[in-house]
N, C-alpha and C positions, 0 to 999 in steps of 0.2 A: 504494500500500500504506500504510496505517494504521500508523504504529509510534509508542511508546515508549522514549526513550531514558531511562536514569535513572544518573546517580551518585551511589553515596552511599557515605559514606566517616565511620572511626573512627579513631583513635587506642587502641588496644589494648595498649600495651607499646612502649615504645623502646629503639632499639641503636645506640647505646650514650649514656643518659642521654635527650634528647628529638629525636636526632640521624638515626636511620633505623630502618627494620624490619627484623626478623631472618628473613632466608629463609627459614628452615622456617615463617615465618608467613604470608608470602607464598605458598610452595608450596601449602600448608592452603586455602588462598584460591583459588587455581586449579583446585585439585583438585574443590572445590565447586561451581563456577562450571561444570566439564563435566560434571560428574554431574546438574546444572543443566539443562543444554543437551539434556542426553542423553534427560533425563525430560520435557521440553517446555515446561517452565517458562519458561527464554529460549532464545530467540534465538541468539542469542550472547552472550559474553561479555571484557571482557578484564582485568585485574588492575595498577593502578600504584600507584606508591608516590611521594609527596613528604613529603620529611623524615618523622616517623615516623606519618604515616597512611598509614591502607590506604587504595583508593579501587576499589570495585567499579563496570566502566563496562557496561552493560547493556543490550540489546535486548529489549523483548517487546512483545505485541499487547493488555496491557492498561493501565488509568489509570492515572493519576498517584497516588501514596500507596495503592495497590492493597496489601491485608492479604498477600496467598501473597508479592512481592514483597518486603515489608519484613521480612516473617517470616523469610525466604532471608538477606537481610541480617545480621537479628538474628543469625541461627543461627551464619555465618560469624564475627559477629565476637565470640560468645560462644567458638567455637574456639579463635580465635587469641588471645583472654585464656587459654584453659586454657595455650597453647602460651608465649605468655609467663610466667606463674607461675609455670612450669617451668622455667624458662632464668632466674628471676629477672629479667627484663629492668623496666625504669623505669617505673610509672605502669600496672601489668599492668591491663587494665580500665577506665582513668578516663573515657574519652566515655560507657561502658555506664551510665546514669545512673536506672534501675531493674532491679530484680530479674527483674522478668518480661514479656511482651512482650504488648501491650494493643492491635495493631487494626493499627496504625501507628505511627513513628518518630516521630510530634511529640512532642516533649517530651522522646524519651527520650535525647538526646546525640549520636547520629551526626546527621550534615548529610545533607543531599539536593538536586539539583536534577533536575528533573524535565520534558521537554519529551515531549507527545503533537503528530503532527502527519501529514501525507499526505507521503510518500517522493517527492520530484523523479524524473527521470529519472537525474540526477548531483546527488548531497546529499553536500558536503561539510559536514561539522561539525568543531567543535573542543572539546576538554575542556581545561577549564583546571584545575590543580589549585595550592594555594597551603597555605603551611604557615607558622605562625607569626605570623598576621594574622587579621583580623577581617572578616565580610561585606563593611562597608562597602568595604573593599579596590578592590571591582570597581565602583565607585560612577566613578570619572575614565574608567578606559577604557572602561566602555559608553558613557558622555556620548561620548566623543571618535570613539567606533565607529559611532555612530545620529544623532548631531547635530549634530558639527562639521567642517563641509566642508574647514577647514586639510587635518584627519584623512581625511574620507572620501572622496574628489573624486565616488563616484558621487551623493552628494547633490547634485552639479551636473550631473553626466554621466550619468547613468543618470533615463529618465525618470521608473521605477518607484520611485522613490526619493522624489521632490520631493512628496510628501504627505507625509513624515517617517514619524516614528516616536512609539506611544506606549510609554508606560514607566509601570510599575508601580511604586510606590515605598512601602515598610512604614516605617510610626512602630512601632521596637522595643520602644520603651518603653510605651505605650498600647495598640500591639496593634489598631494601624487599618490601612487603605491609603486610598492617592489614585492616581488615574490621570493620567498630565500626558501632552498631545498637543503633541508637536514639531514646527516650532520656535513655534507659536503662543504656546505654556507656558513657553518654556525658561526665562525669565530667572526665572520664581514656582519651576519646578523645581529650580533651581541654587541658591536660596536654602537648599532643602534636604539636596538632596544632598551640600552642601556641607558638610556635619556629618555625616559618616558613620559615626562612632562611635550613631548614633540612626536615621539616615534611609539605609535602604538600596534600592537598585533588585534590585527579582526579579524582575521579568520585562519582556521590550522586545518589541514586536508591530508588526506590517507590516498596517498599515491597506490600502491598497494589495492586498495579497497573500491579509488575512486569515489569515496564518497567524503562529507565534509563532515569531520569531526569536532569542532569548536566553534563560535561565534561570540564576538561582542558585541555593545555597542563601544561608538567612537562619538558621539558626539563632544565637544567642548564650549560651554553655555558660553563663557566666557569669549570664545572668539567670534561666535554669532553673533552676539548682542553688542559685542565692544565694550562693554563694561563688564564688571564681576556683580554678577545678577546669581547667583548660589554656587556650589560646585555640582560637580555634573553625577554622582553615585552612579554606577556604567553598571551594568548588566551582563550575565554571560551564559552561554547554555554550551556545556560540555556533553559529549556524548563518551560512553564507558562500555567495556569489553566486549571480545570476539574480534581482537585485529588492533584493537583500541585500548587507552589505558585500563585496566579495574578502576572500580569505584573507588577504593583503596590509593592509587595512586592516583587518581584526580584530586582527593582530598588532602593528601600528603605534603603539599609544597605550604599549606595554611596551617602547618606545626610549627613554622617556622615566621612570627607575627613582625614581616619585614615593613621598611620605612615606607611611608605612603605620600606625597601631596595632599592636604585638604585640611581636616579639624577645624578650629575656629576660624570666620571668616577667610575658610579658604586658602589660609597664608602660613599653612604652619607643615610642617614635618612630625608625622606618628605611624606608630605602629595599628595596621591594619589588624583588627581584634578580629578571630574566629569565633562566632557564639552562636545559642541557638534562637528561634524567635522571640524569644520570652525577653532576650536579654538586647535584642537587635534594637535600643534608643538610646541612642549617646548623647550622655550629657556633660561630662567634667570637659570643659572646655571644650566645647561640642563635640565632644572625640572620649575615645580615640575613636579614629573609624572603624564601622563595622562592616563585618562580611557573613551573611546568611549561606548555607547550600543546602536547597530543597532537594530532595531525589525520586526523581518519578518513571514508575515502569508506564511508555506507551504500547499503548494492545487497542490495535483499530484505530488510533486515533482520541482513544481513551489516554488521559490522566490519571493515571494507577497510582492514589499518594495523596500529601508527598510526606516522606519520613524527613525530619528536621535534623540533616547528618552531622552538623555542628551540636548538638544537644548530647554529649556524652565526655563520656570524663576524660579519656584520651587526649583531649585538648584543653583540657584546665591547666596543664603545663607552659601551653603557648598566651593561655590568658593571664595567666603568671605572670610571664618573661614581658607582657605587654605591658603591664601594670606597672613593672620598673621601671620599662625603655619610658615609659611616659614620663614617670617621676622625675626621668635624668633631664629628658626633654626639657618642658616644663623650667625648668630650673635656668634654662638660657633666656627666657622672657621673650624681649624683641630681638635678641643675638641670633645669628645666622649659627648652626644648622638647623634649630627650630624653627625660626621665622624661614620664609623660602628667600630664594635670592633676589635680586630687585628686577633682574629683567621678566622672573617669573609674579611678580606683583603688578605689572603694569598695568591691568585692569582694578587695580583696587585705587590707593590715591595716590599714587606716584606720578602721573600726568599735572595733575595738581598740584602737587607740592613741588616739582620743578618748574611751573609755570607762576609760581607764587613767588618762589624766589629767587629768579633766574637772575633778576640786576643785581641781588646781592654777591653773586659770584665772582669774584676778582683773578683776572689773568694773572699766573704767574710764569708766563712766556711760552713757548712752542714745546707743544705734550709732548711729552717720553715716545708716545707710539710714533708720532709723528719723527722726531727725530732718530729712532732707528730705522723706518721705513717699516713700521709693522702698519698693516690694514687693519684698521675699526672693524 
């Protein structure tokens, strides 16, 4: 069977501050999602929430960025703005980043990742959701899920496997891709990925299998909008065993609660938390970020689930190590490596406070670059 999986997910209103959604907005969102089901549009459907985005998780039988789809989207989460307004709750609307609804979701503020592909006999998949961090986010654990055998053992043990993996990779800023084939590519790939505030992976493919094994989303509110309008919480749907990692080693690179972009106003350096739903609202300086992973057997097109695979104790170790790295953090205030670096603030006030005090600045003759001949 032919299916489409697709999340895509807004930030519409938070409760309390940028901390979680308010149930009747969630319920709103459910209620949509069967009347949905009902009329044949999906499939199924299922509804979560990390920290205060919505995130609608989706079955149906058509494309990727399909117009009735996004529309459905849109609709929902122009609702659950009315429904915030009404309740007053924080930021009512801010991913919705035009008036009116044009074809598709590029451009317009919510996130999406999107996999088409042929239904196994047993498809497990995984939805990841993350709030308070930035695409790149997912840039370490797919590397460590598709490339690195420490991480994956079936990259030794699985025959299906040892052709690697290719990986998609978007320049944000330019608005190109490159394809990198693993591990022939890795070390040209790492080069990039390795700056993920720029160079994000969205999508990883089984050469092998032919078919596509991971997705994100990409979007960056920030460079839509041109200003820092929230951080973008990116999406991800991994698919798991028969050629593909185990569930086990998709989950495995988030033992490790590595440094993220995002927490308070966006501008800060923390460790991306592994937790379960229960625990997915961050609030000590809105962070640290967090990261949910739902796991759901598709069968027809069915949402089998989802089991909340961060909700066990295996990972209390990384929630640990998180709680430190933050305390250390933390403790740098506005010092750079917590605060981000300034070319990475420029949508916050940095435009402004250089434009504030631009005549205050005084020449002290021809800059250093300038006189060795280095380029700006």
């Amino acid at each position: 069977m032919d299916i489409t999986l697709s999340i895509i997910k807004a930030d519409t209103g938070g409760f309390v501050g940028h901390t979680a959604v308010h149930p009747e907005m969630m319920a709103a969102a459910r209620s949509e999602i069967t009347k949905a089901i009902a009329e044949g549009l999906l499939i199924d459907g299922n509804v979560a929430a990390c920290g205060d985005d919505i995130s609608l998780i989706m079955t149906h039988q058509r494309e990727p960025e399909n117009a009735a789809i996004h529309s459905f989207a849109w609709n929902v989460f122009r609702e659950t703005t009315v429904i915030a307004k009404r309740l007053g709750l924080y930021g009512a609307g801010q991913d919705l980043l035009s008036d009116a609804f044009s074809g598709n979701l590029r451009g317009m503020g919510p996130g999406y990742a999107e996999l088409s592909f042929t239904e196994r006999p047993s498809e497990p998949v995984i939805c990841f959701l993350a709030d308070k961090t930035e695409p790149g986010a997912w840039n370490l654990p797919l590397y460590k899920m598709f490339a690195d055998p420490f991480n994956t053992a079936g990259l030794v043990i699985d025959a299906k496997m040892h052709a690697g993996f290719r990986f998609e990779v978007y320049d944000l800023y330019e608005e190109k891709r490159i394809w990198f084939d693993c591990p022939k590519d890795l070390y040209e790939m790492l080069m990039f990925i390795g700056a993920p505030a720029r160079y994000v992976i969205h999508r990883v493919e089984s050469p092998t299998l032919g078919e596509p094994a991971a997705a994100t989303s990409t979007q960056r509110l920030s460079l839509i909008a041109g200003k820092y309008v929230g951080k973008d919480d990116p999406v991800m749907i991994v698919r798991a065993q028969s050629g593909l990692p185990a569930v086990g080693e998709v989950l495995e690179p988030f033992a490790f609660p590595h440094t993220v972009a995002g927490c308070m106003r966006g501008s800060h350096h923390a460790p991306l938390t592994p937790v379960s739903l229960a625990q997915a609202h961050p609030s000590r300086f809105d962070g640290p970020p967090r990261v949910v992973a739902l796991g759901f057997q598709l069968h027809e097109g069915k949402l089998i689930g989802p089991r909340d695979l961060f909700d066990d104790v295996a990972f209390d170790g990384a929630r640990t190590t998180a709680g430190e790295v933050m305390d250390y953090l933390r403790r740098h205030g506005p010092f750079e490596p917590h605060r981000l670096a300034l070319e990475d603030l420029e949508y916050t006030t940095m435009h402004e406070l250089e434009r504030r005090l631009a005549d205050r600045w005084e020449s002290m003759g021809e800059p250093v670059r300038a006189q060795k001949g280095i380029a700006s």
